[in-house]
N, C-alpha and C positions, 0 to 999 in steps of 0.2 A: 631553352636555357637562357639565363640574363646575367650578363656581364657582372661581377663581384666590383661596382664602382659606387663612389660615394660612400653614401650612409653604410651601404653592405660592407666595405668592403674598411671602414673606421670600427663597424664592429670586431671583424675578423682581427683587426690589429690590437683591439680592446682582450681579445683571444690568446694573443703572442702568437700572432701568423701575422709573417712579411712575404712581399711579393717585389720580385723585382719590375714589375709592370701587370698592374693591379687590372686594366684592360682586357690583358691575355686570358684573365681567372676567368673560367663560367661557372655557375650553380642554378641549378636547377631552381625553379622559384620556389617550391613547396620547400625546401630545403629550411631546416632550424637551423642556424647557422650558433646557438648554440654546442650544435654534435662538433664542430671543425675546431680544434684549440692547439695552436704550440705548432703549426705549420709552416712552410714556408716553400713558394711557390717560383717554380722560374720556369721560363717557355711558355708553350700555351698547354693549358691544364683544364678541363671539361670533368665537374664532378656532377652525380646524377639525385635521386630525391633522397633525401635522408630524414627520418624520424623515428621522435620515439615509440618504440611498441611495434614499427615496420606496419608494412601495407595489410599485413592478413592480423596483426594484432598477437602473434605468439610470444612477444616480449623477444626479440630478440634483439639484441642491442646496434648498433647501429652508430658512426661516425668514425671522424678521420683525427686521429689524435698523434701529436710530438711525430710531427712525416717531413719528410725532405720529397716534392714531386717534382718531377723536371717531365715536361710534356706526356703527361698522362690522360687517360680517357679514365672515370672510373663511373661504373653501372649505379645503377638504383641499388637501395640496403645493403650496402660495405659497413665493414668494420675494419680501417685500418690503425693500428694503435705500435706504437713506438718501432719506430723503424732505425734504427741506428745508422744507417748511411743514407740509400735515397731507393726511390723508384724511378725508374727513368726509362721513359720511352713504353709503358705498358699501356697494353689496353687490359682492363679488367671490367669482368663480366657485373651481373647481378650478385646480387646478395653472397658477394666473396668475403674470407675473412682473410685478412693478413694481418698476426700480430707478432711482434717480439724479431723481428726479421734481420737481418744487414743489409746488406744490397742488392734488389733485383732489376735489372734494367736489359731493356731489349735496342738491340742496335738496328738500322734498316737494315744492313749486308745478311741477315740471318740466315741460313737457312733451316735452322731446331732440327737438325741431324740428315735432313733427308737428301740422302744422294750419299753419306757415308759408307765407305770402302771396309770391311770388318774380312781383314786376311785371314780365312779360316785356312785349316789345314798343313799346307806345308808354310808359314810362316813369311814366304819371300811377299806376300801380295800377289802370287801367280791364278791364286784361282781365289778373289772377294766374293762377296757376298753382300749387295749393293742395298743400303738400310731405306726403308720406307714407310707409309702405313699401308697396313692391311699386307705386309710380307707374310707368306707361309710358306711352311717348311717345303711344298715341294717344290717349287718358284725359285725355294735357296738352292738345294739339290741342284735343280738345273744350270743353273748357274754357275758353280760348281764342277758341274758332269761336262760341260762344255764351255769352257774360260773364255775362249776366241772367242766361239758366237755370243756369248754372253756380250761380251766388247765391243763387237762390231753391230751387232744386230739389235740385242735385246736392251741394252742399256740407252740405245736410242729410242729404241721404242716405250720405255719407264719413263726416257726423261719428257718426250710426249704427252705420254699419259697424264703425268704430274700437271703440266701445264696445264692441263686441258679439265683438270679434278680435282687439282689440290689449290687452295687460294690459302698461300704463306702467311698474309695478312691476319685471316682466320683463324692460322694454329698458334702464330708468335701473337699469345695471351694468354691471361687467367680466365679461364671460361665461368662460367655463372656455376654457382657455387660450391666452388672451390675454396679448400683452406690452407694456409700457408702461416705453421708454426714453427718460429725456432729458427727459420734456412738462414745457414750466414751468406751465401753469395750465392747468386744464380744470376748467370747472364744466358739471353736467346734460349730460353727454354720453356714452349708452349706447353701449358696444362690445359686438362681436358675440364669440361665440366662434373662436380660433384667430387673431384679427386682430395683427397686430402697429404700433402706434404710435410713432414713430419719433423723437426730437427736435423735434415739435411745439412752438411758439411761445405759441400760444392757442386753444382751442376751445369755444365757448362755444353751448350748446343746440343739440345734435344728435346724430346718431345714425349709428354706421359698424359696417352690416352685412355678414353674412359670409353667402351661401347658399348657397355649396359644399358638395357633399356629401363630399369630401375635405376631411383636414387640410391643401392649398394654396390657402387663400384668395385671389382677384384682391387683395382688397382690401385694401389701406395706404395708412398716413398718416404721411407723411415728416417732415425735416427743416423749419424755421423756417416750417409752414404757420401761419396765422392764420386762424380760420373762423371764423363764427356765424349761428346759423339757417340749420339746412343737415341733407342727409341723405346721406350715402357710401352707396350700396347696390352693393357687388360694383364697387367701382371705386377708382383709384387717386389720390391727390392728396400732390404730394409739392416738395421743394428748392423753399419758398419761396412758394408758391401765398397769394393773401391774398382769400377767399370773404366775400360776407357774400348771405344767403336764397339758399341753392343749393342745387341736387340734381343729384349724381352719381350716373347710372346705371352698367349692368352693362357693362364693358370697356373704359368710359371712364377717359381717362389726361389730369390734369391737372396743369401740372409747371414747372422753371425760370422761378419767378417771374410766372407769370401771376396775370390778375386776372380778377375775376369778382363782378358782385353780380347780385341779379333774375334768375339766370339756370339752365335746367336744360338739363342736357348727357345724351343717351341713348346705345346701345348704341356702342361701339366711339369715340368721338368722341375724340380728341386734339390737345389743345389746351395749347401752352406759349406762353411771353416773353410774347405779346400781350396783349389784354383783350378783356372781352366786357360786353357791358352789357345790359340787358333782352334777354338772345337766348333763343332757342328755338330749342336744337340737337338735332334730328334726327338717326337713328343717320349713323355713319359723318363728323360734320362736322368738319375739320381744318384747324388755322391752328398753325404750326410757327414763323412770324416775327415779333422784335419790329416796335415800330411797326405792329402789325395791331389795329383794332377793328373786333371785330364790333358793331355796334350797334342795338337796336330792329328784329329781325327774326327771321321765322321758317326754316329752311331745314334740309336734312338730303343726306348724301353730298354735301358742297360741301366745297372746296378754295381756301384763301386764299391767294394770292397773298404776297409780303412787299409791308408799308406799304399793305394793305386798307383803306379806310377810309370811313367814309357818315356821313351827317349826317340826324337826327331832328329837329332842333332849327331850324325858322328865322324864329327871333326873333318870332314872333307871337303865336301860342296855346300858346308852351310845347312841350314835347318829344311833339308829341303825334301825329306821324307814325313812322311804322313800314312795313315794306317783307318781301316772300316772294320770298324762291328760292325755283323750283321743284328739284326733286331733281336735284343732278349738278352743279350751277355754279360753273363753274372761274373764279379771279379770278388778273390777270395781274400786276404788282408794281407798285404804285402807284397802282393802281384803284380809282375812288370813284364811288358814287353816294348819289344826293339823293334818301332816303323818303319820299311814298310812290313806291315802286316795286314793279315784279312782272318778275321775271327769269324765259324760258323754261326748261323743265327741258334740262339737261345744254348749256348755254351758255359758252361763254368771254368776260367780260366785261375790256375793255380799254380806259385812259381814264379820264378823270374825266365821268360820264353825269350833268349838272344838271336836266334836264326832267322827272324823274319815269317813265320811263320803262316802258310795259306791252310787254312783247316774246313774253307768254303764247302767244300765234297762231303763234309760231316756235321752236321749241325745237329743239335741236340747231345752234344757229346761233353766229357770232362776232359780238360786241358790238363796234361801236369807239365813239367817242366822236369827234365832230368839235368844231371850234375853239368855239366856240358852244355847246357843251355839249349837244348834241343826238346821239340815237343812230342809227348806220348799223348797219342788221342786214345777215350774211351769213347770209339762212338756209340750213340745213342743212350749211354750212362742217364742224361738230363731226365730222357722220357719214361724212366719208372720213377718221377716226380711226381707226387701230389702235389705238389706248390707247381708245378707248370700249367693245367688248367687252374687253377686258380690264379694266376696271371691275370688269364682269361676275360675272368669274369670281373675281378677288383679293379683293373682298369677304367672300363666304363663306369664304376661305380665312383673310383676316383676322379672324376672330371670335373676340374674346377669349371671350367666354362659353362655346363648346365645348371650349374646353382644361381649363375648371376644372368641366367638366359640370353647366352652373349651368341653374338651371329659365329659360327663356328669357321675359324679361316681357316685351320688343319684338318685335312681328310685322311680321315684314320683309319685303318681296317683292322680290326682287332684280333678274330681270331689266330689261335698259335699257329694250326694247320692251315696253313694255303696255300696258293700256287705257289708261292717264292720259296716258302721252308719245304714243301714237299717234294718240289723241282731239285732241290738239292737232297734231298732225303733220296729219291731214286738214284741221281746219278752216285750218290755214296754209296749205297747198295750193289749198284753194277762194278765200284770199285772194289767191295767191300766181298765180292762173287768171281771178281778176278785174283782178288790176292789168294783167296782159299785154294784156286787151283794150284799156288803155285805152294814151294816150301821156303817158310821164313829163313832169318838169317841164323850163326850161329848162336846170336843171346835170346831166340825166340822170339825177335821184332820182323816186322815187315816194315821198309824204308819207302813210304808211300810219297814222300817228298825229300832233297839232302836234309829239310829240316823236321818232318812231319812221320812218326811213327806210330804203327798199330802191333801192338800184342797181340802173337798169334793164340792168344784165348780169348781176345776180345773181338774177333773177328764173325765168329759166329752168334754171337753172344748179341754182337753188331744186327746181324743181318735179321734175327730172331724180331729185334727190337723196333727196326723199322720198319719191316713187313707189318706188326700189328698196327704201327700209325698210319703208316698208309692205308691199310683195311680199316681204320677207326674215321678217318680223312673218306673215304669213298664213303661210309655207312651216312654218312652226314649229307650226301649227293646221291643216297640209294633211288630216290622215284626218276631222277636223270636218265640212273645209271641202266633202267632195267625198261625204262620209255614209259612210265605213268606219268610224267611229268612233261607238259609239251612244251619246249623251247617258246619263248616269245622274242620276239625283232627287238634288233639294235634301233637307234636311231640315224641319221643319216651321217652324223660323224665319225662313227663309229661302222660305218657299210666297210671301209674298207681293209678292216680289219679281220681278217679270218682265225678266228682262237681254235687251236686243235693243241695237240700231245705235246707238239712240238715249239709251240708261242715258249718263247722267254720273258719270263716276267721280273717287273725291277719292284724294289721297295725302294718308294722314293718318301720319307720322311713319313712313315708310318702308311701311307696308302700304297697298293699291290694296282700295280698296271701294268697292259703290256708293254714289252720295250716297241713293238710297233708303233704303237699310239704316242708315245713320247718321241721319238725321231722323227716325228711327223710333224709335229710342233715346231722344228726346227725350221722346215718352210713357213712358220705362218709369218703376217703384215702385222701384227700387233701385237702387246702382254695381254690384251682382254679377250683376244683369240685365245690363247695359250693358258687362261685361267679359266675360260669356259668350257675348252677339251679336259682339264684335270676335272672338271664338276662333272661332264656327260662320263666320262669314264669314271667316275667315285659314283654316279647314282647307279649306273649299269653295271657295277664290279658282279652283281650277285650272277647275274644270266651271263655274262662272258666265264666266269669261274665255273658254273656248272657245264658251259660248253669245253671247257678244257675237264674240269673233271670226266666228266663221258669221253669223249676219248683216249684220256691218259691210260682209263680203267680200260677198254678195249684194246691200248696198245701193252698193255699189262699182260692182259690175257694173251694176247699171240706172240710176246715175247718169253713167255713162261710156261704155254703148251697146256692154257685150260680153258676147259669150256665152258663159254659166256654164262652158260644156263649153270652152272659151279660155282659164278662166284656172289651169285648173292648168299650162298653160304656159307663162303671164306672169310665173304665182310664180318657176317654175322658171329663167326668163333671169331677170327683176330680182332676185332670192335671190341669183342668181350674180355679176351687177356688182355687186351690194352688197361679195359679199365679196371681189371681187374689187379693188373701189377700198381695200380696208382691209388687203388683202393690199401691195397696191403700196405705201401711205405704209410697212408694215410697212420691206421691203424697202427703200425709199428710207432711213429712219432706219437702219435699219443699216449701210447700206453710208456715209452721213455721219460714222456713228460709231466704222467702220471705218476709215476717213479718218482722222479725227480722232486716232484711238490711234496710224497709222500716222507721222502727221506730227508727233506729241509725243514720240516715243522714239525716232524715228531719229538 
């Protein structure tokens, strides 16, 4: 670098660039001091080479025109062009563009989001969710699932970690080529390399990463966004989005004026118009309609209805109720419920449900809501869906993160059947084998919770429906189930974990593990311990899940009085009406929609 003095630095003024101390300036010597006009310089300010046509010769243009710098670092082949307030305090990478901007400047105290508190859930700050890079969704869960130790233990051990792997220095900048159009203010807020930032409104402390290993980034940040305390990792937020303590994960799309405080959104989640408030979104969570709040809740692969809406809030102790979808639940237009509640996994909830409602025992069921604000479960209604495997399979299909070959920080397990939904699928059944013994009330309901009711028609109808999933669920585990298949070893983190009939298993942000293995975590000495047992438990879900499949089937059989050598041909008929009821809605919808096209063009 050589000092902008003398001759250089008469030219630059020849330019209409002033310097309050012309010493301070550096320029790279190759530099055409041509490219620098209408500047003006204060503190110490380090600019890197600049020419025309740039180093590899692709004509890209190149220089710093009409800028306000106050202690700037700027890289080789920039193009920075009319700044309307100043830059101050940035380090900028290679061949960055910033043009048409207002004020970006980075302060020392910074810290671009990380260590931000985002009060998901019940609203008081009792249970955060502690913003960083490389956060996934089940790291948030825990956190979450255990406030205290989160507090006491694991926040120590993050803020460690950080030290030890994150250099602040590093993130608070524009990284090499990145481009910054339009932003009227941004203060302390680290961009990644290759990101592009789009007509941004304000951004204020945080951080928008790129970890693609291509120059096609997921991630941008569009037009008239508004943020603060917040971290973009590998995600999109654009046309008007107004954030405040958020984290956007990997594939997640945030857009068309939606809002959001308290809240982090994981892998693939898409979320426009509406709002969210204290949530906890789980991969895959989608609300496309204005008039939709999500509020004070945890849930993931859920689908909101338009004019979604729930209430945390009732007027007592403060907003200090909160509510869980399990995975999968579909909300129908105009649906509300009263937190605390817990919705069964892959349910369609419809109605306004005021009771607080535990519907956990039934999953795969239709929610109504009667006049009285009390719920009628249909259980098992979901699973004569053809659109439920096809869930399934569209999921993985939709995953942003494998288009842009991004290191995958959510561990997902896709299928619909598995230990968690079919763990509940049994004990629904055993309730669902209890109520038949007995006789309903006199409006033909069974009062299965003060708030949770079954129609005594729907009770067989129940029992029918889930037997075939679970025999659809074994047929998938047939070589386990019948011993052609020979178990292979855990590894040694994983020794002390005995999976049988009886393991309870969590959905912790779309990955299925046991609650063993997570409570074990609790003792560990570090987060990299505790992110290394989520990886050994997501590579080995497949061989611990078949070990629990083979015994659940064996505890099946001798709860139900059949013989082992029986039920590979129980699997075999209910495997088939399974899919055979999911064939027929197929069929049915089509030929409606067949209809339908028929009768609108003729």
């Amino acid at each position: 670098m050589l000092p902008a003095i003398g001759a250089a630095s008469a030219v630059l003024e020849s330019h209409g660039c002033t310097a309050r101390d012309w010493s301070r300036v550096f320029i790279h010597r190759e530099t055409d001091l041509r490219l620098i006009r209408g500047c003006r310089f204060s503190g110490e300010v380090a600019i890197g080479r600049l020419s025309y046509g740039g180093d590899d010769a692709d004509g890209r243009e190149q220089g710093i025109y009409n800028a306000t710098l106050r202690d700037c670092y700027i890289g080789d082949g920039c193009l920075i062009s009319n700044v309307a307030g100043s830059l101050s305090g940035c380090v900028i990478g290679r061949d960055v563009t910033i043009e048409n901007v207002g004020r970006i400047r980075f302060t020392e105290e910074s810290s671009c989001g990380i260590g931000t508190q985002a009060g998901v859930l019940d609203e008081t700050g009792s249970r955060p969710v502690y913003l960083y890079p490389g956060l996934d969704a089940q790291m948030a869960i825990l956190m979450t699932w255990k406030p205290r130790w989160a507090e006491d233990r694991l926040l120590p051990m993050l803020e460690e970690e950080w030290e030890k792997t994150i250099d602040i220095d590093s993130l608070a900048c524009i990284a090499d080529g990145a481009t910054m159009t339009g932003v009227r203010e941004m203060l302390n807020v680290g961009v990644g390399h290759d990101i592009t930032v789009e007509g941004a409104s304000r951004l204020v402390n945080g951080l928008i990463i790129n970890n693609a290993v291509s120059s096609r980034p997921f991630t941008y940040v569009g037009a008239d966004v508004d943020a603060e305390n917040f971290i973009i990792e590998d995600g999109k937020v654009a046309s008007g989005v107004l954030m405040r303590n958020v984290y956007v994960g990997q594939g997640a799309v945030l857009e068309k004026n939606f809002t959001a405080h308290d809240s982090v959104f994981f892998a693939n989640c898409a979320c426009e118009n509406g709002e969210a408030c204290a949530l906890l979104a789980g991969p895959y969570t989608v609300s496309m309609h204005k008039s939709s709040l999500l509020i004070g809740a945890l849930m993931s692969f859920m689908n909101a209805g338009s004019a979604t809406n729930s209430s945390n809030h009732l007027y007592k102790l403060g907003p200090v109720h909160w509510g869980l979808m399990e995975r999968g639940v579909k909300t129908s237009s105009g649906s509300y419920l009263m937190w605390g509640a817990r919705i069964g996994a892959f349910s369609m909830v419809m109605g306004a449900h005021k009771r607080h409602p535990d519907t956990s025992l039934f999953p795969f069921s239709y929610l109504f809501a009667d006049a009285k604000g009390d719920t009628v479960a249909v259980p098992g209604a979901m699973l004569r869906s053809c659109g439920l495997m096809r869930d399934e399979t569209k999921w993985p299909n939709r995953d942003n993160r494998l288009k842009r070959k991004l290191p995958l920080r959510d561990r997902i397990i896709f299928p619909v059947l598995n230990p968690r939904t079919i763990g509940a699928l049994l004990a629904g059944l055993d309730k669902l084998r209890e109520l038949m013994a007995t006789e309903p009330g006199a409006d033909g309901m069974y009062a299965v919770t003060p708030a949770v009711k079954v129609k005594a028609s729907s009770v067989e109808k129940g029992i029918e429906l889930y037997t075939n999933a679970l025999m659809k669920y074994f047929s998938r585990h047939l070589d386990r189930i019948t011993g052609t298949d020979v178990p292979s070893g855990l590894p040694e983190e994983l020794e002390q974990i005995s999976v049988s009939a009886d393991t309870q298993w969590l959905d912790m942000g779309g990955q299925i593990i046991p609650r063993q293995v997570v409570e074990s975590m609790l003792d560990m000495e570090s987060s990299g311990g505790i992110k290394d047992l989520f990886d050994v438990a997501y590579e080995n879900y497949l061989e611990m899940e078949k070990r629990w499949a083979d015994d659940t089937a064996r505890r099946y059989c001798a709860s139900r009085g059949i013989d082992p050598a029986q039920l590979p041909q129980k699997i075999k008929e209910g495997s088939a009406r399974f899919d055979e009821c999911a064939e027929a809605d197929r069929r049915s919808s089509l030929d409606l929609l067949a209809l339908h096209n028929a009768s609108f063009f003729k």
